[in-house]
KEMARMAR-323666 format. One line per field, with one value per residue: residue number from 1; residue in one letter; x negated, y, z of N, C-alpha, C in turn. Coordinates in pm, 1 decimal, padded with zeros to 6 digits. Each point is the difference from the previous one (the first is absolute). Example, Ala and Ser with C-alpha at 12.3 -4.5 7.8 and 13.67 -1.06 7.14 Angstrom:
// KEMARMAR-323666
zalum c(1	2)
kolvo c(a	s)
n_u c(-01319.0	00035.0)
n_v c(-00569.0	00105.0)
n_w c(00780.0	-00072.0)
ca_u c(00089.0	-00082.0)
ca_v c(00119.0	00119.0)
ca_w c(00000.0	00006.0)
c_u c(-00090.0	00077.0)
c_v c(00120.0	00109.0)
c_w c(00000.0	00073.0)
//
This chain:
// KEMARMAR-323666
zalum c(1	2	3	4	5	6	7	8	9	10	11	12	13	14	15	16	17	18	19	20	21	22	23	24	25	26	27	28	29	30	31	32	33	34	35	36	37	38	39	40	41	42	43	44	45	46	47	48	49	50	51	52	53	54	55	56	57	58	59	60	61	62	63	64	65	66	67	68	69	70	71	72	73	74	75	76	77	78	79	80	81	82	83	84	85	86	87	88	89	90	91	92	93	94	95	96	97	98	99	100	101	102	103	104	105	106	107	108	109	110	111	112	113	114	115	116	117)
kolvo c(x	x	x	x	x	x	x	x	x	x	x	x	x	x	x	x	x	x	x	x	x	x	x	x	x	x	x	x	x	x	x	x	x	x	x	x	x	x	x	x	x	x	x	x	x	x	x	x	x	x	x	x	x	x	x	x	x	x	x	x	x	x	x	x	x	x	x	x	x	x	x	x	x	x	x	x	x	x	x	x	x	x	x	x	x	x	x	x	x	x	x	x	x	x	x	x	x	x	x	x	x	x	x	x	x	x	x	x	x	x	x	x	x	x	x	x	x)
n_u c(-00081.9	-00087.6	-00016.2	00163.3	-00057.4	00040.2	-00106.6	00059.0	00099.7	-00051.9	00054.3	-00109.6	00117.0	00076.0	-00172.8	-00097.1	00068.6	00025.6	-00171.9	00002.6	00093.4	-00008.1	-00108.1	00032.7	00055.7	-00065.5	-00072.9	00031.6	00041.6	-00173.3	-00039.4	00085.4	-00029.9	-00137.5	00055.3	00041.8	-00162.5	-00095.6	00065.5	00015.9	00098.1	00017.5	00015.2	-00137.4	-00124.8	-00128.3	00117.6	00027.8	-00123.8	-00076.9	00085.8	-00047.0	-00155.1	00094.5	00046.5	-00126.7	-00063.0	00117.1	00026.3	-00153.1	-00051.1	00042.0	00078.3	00036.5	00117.0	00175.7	00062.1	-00089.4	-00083.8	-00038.4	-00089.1	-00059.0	-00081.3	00091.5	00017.0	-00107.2	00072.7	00102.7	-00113.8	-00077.4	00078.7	00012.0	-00114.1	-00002.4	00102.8	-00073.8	-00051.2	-00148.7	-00019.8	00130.9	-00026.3	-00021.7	00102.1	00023.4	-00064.2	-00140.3	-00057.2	00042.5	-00003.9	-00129.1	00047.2	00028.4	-00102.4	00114.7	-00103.0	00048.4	00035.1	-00180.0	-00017.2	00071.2	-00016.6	-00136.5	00036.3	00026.3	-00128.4	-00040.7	00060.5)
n_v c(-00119.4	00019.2	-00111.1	-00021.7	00018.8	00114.7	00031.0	00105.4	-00063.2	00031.6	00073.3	00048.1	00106.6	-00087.9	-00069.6	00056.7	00061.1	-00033.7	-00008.6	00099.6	00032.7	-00098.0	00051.8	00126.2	-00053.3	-00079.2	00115.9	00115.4	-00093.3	-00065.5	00114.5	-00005.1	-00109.3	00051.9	00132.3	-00126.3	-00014.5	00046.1	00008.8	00049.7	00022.2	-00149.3	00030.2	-00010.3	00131.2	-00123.4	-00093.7	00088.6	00064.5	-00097.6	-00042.5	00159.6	-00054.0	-00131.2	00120.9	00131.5	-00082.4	-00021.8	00028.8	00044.1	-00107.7	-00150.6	00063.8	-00017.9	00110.9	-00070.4	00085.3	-00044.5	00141.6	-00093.2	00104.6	-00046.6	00061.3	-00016.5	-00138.6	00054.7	00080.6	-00093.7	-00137.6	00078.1	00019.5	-00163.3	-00048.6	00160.7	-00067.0	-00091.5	-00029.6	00073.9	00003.0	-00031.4	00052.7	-00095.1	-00005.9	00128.8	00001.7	00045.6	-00061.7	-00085.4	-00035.1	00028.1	-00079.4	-00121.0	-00030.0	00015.8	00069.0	00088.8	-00076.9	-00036.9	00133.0	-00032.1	-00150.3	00079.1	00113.9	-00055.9	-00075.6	00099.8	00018.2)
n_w c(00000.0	00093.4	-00125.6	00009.5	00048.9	00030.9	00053.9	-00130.2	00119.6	00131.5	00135.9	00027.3	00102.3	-00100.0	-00024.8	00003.3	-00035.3	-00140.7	00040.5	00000.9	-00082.6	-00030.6	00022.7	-00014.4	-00138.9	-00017.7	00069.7	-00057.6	-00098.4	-00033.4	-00062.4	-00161.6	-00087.2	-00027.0	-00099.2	-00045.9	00019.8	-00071.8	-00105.6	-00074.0	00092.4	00010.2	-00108.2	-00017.6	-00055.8	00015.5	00095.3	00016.4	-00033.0	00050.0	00077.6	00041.8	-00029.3	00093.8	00092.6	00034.7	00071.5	00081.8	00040.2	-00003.5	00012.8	00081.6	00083.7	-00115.9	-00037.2	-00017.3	00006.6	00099.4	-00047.0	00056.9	-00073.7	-00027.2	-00043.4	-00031.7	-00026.7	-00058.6	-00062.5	-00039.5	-00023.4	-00058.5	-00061.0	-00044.9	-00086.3	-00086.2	00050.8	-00063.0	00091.7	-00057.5	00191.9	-00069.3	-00128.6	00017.7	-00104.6	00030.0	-00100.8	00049.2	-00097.3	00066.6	00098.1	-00040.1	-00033.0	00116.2	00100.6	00094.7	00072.1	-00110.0	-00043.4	00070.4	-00062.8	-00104.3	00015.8	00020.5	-00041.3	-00090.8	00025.6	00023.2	-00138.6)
ca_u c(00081.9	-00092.0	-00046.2	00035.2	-00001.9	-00166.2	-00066.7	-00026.5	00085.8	00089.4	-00103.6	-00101.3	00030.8	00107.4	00007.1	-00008.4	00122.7	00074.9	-00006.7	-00016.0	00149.4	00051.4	-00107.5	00072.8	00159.0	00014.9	-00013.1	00101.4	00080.5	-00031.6	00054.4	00120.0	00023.8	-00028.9	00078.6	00096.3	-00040.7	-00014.8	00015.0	-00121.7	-00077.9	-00093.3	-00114.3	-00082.2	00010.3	00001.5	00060.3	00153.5	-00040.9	00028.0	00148.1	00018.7	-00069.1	00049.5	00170.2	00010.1	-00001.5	00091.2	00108.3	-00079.2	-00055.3	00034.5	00125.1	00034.2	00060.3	-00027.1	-00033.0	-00132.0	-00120.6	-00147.2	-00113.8	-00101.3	-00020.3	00119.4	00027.8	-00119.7	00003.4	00084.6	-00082.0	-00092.3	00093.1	00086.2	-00136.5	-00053.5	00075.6	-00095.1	-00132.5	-00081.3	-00112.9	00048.5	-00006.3	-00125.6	00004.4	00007.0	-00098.3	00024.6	00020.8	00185.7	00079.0	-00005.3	00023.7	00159.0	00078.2	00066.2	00004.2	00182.5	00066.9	-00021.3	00039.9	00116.6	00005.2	00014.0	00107.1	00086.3	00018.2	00001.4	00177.8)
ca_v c(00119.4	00135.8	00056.4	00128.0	00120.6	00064.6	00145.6	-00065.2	-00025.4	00081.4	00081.9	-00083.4	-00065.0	-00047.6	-00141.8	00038.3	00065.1	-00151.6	-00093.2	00063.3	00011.1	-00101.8	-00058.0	00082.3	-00071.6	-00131.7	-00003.9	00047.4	-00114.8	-00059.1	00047.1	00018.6	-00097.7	00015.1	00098.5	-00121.7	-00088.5	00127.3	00158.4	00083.8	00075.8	-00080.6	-00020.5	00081.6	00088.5	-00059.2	-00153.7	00047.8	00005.6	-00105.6	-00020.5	00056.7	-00013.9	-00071.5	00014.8	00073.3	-00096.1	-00040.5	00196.6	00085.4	-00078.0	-00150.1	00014.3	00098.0	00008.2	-00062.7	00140.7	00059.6	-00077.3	00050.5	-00083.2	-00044.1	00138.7	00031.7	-00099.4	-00042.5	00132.6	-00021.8	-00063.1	00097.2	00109.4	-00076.3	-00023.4	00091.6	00004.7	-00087.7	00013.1	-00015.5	-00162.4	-00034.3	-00007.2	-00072.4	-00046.1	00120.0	00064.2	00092.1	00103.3	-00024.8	00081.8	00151.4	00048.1	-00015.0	00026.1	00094.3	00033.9	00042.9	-00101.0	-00014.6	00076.5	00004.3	-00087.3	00048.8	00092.0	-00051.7	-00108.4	00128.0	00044.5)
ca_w c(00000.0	00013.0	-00117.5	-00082.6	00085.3	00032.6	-00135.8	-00104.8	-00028.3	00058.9	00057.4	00091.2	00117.6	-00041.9	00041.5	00155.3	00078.9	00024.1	00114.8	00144.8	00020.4	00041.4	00109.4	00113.4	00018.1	00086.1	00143.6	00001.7	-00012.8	00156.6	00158.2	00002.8	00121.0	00167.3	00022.1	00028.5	00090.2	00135.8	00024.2	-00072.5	00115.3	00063.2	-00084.3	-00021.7	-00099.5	-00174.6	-00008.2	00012.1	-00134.6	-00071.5	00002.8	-00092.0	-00136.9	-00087.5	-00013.4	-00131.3	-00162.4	-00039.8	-00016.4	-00119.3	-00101.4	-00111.5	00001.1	-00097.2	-00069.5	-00169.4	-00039.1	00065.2	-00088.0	00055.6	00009.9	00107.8	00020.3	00099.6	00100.2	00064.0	00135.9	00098.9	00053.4	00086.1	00087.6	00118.4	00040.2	00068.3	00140.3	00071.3	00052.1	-00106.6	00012.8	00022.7	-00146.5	00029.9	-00094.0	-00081.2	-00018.8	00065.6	-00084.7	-00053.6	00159.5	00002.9	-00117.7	-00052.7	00140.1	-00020.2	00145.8	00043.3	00007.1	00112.4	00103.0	-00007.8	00082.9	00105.1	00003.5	00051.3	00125.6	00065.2	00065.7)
c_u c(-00086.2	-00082.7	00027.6	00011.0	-00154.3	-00068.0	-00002.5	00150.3	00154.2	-00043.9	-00111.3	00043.2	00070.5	00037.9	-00005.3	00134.9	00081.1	00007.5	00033.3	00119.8	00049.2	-00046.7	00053.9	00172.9	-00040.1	-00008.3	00129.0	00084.8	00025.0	00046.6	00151.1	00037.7	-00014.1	00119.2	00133.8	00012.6	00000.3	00064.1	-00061.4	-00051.3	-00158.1	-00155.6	-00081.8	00084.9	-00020.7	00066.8	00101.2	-00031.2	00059.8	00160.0	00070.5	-00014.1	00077.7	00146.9	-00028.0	-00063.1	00054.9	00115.5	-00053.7	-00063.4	00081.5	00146.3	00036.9	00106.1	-00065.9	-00072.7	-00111.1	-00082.5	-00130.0	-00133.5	-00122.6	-00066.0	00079.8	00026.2	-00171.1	-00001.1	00083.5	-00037.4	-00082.3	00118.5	00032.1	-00164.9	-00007.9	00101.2	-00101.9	-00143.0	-00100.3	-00043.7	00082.9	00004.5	-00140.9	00017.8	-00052.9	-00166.8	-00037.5	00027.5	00135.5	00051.0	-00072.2	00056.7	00212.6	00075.6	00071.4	-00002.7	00123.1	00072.1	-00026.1	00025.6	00163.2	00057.3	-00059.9	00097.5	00149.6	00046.1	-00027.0	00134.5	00037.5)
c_v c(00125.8	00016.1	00095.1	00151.7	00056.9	00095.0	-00083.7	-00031.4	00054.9	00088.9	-00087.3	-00048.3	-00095.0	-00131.7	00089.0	00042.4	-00128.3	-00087.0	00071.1	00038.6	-00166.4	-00065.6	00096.2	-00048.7	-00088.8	00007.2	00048.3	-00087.6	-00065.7	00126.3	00020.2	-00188.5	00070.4	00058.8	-00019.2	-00005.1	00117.1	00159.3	00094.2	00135.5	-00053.2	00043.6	00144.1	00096.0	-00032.9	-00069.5	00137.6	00081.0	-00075.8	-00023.0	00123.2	-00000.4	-00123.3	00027.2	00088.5	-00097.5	-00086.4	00100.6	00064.7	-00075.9	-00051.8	00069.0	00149.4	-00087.2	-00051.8	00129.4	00057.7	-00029.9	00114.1	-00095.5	-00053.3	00132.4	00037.0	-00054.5	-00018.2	00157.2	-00002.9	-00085.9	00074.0	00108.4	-00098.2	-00055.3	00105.9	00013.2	-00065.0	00115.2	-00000.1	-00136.6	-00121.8	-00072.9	-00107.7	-00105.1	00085.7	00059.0	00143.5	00166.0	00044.0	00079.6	00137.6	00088.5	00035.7	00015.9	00131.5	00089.4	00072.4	-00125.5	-00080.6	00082.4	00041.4	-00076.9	00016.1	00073.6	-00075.1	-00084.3	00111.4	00051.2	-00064.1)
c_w c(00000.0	-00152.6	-00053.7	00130.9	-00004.8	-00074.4	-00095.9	-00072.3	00056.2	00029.8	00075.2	00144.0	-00004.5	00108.2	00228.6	00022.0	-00004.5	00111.7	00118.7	00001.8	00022.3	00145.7	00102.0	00044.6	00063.9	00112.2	00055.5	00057.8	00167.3	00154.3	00044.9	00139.0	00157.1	00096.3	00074.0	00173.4	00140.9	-00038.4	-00091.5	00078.7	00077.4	-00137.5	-00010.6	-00057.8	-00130.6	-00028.0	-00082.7	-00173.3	-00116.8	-00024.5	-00083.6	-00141.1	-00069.6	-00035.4	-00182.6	-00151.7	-00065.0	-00034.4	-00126.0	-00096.5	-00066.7	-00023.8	-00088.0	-00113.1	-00161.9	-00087.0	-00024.1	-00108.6	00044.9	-00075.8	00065.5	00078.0	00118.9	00146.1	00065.6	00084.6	00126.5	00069.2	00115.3	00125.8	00141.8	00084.0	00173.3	00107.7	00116.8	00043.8	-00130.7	00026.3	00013.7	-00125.7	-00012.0	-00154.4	-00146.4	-00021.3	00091.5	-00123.1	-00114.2	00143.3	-00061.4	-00163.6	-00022.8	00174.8	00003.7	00102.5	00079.1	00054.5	00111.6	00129.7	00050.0	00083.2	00161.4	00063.8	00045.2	00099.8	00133.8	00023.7	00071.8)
//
């Protein structure tokens, strides 16, 4: 599958964000069980990231209208927009020169802000 992706063929972050957007759902996923268990009050500041990062990739990503025509370009910004809710050191799949090129620091900080209200 990763042949057809990549400089050259896509954009160059294509294959890293890929992984690191699925590699961030899955945990997601996993803390959603936990959540069950103890509370999502009971979880960190990053457990609770994360849970955020899997409600909006599912909401902003996979979940779009018959209608919808976004191209890659597109969906790899909206990639980076849902990435950058997360921590930079947190991105441990992602090239470091891809986080400085496409991280979104508004968007981190935004998320501060708000967990503040």
């Amino acid at each position: 599958m990763d042949d057809g992706i990549g400089e050259g063929l896509t954009r160059e972050d294509h294959g890293d964000v890929s992984d690191q957007m699925y590699a961030a759902y899955a945990e997601g996923e996993d803390l959603r069980d936990l959540v069950n268990i103890v509370g999502r009050e009971a979880l960190s500041e990053r457990d609770n990231k994360y849970l955020d990062f899997a409600d909006s990739f599912e909401t902003e990503f996979v979940d779009q209208d018959f209608d919808t025509n976004r191209d890659l370009e597109d969906t790899l910004d909206i990639g980076w927009d849902l990435l950058s809710m997360l921590p930079k050191e947190e991105l441990n799949r992602v090239d470091e020169e891809f986080i400085e090129t496409y991280y979104r620091e508004e968007a981190a900080d935004q998320e501060v802000v708000e967990a503040a209200d």
